[in-house]
C-alpha positions, -999 to +999 in steps of 0.1 A: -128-310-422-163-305-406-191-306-433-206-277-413-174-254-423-168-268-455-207-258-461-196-223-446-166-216-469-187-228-501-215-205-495-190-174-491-172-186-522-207-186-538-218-150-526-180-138-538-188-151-574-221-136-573-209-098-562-181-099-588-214-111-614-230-081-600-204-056-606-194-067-642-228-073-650-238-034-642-275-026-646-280+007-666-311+023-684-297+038-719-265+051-731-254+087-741-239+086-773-217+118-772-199+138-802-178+168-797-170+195-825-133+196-828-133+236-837-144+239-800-124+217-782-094+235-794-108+269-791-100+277-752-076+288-732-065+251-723-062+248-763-056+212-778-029+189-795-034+170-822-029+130-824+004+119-842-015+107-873-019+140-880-048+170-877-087+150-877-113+160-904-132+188-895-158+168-882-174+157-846-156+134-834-171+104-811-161+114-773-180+083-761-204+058-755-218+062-715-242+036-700-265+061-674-296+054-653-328+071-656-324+086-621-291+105-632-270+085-618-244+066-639-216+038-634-182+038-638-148+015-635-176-016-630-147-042-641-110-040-630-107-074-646-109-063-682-082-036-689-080-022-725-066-040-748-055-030-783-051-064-802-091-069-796-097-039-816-072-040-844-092-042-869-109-008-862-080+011-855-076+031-886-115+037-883-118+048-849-079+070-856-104+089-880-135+092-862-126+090-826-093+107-828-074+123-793-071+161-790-052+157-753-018+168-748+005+154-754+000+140-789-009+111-788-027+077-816-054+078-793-048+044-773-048+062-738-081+083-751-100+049-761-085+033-730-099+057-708-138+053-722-137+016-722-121+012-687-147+039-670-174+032-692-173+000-716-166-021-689-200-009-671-220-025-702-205-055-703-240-070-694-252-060-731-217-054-749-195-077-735-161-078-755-141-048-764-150-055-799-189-045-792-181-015-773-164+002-795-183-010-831-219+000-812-201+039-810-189+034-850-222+020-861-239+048-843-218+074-855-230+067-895-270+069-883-268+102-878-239+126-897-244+156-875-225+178-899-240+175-926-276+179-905-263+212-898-251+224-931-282+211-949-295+232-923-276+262-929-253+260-901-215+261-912-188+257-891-172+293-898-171+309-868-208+327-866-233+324-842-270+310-850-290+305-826-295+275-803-326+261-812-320+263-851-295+236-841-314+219-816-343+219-842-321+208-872-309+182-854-341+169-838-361+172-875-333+149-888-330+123-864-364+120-849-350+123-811-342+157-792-307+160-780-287+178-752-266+198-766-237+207-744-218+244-752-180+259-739-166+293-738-138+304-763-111+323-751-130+354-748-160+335-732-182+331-758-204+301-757-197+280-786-213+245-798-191+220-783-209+184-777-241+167-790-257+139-767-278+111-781-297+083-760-295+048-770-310+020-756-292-008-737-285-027-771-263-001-778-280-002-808-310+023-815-311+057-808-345+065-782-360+096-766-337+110-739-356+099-703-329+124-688-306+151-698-271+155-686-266+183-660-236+199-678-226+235-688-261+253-706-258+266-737-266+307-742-296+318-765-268+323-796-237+302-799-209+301-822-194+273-845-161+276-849-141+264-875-115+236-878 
């Protein structure tokens, strides 16, 4: 073969290797660490199921752990190459059944759910998290820094179906954890804004929360919203 063309081949085997390095190793700015109240989830028209371990504590549950860029933007599906796999996580199973449980339909043990968030999302931080095993232990850790509801209660905020007003639960939240949140609301099945999803920014570490350098564009909440129960 002609050392010119086997030159040729080797430098477009080298620039392949070094877009599929830049695609699994996707740059972000911070994570949102998102939580969603079960009471709300279920409480719409589309309603809910609950996973076949049984109903979840009535407590937020983790929805996910989403690398995001400071200009809005965000990643997704960065590694085709890594599909979910159960075995690596085994070991947090029962853990993540309790605190990161499935309310799709059907009923399910939450396996699709936790599949969905690594293969959209955990694969796009595999520059800072790179095994399964990371991904999903950065969301548990997380989840014990900040116990959003019991913030609330010690607050005075009880999930039992009355409205407070948004900024007592901003505020409650905020004095506790040092960092302001988005806090994302949905409408019950006769349209009332209710508390449905509190976001958190972490740095790239996945391991400290930070100040937010952008919010979400998602559904505002009204000046009074309700907290259902569960």
């Amino acid at each position: 073969m002609n050392p010119r063309n086997t030159n040729s081949i080797l430098l477009v085997v080298l620039q392949a290797q070094l877009l599929i390095v830049l695609c699994v190793g996707q740059d972000f700015d911070f994570f949102y660490f998102v939580q969603q109240w079960p009471g709300s989830y279920c409480d719409t028209k589309q309603s809910c199921c609950y996973p076949s371990t049984g109903k979840p504590a009535a407590d937020f549950g983790i929805h996910g752990l989403w690398p995001n860029n400071r200009d809005g933007s965000y990643p997704s599906n960065c590694n085709p190459n890594t599909p979910f796999d159960p075995s690596k996580i085994s070991d947090l199973k029962r853990t993540m059944q309790s605190v990161w449980p499935t309310l799709a339909c059907p009923s399910g043990d939450g396996t699709t759910f936790w599949s969905h968030e690594w293969e959209k999302h955990g694969t796009c931080s595999e520059s800072t998290l790179p095994r399964q095993h990371d991904y999903f232990s950065a969301a548990l850790n997380l989840k014990k820094k900040v116990d959003l509801l019991n913030v609330l209660q010690n607050a005075g905020i009880e999930p039992n179906g009355n409205s407070y007003s948004f900024n007592s639960i901003k505020g409650a939240i905020s004095e506790a954890s040092g960092f302001t949140p988005w806090i994302e609301c949905n409408v019950d099945e006769s349209g009332n804004g209710q508390l449905y999803q509190v976001y958190m920014c972490v740095d790239t570490s996945g391991s400290n929360f930070i100040d937010c350098p952008v919010f979400p564009k998602g559904r505002r909440c009204p000046s009074d919203i309700e907290f259902p129960s569960f």
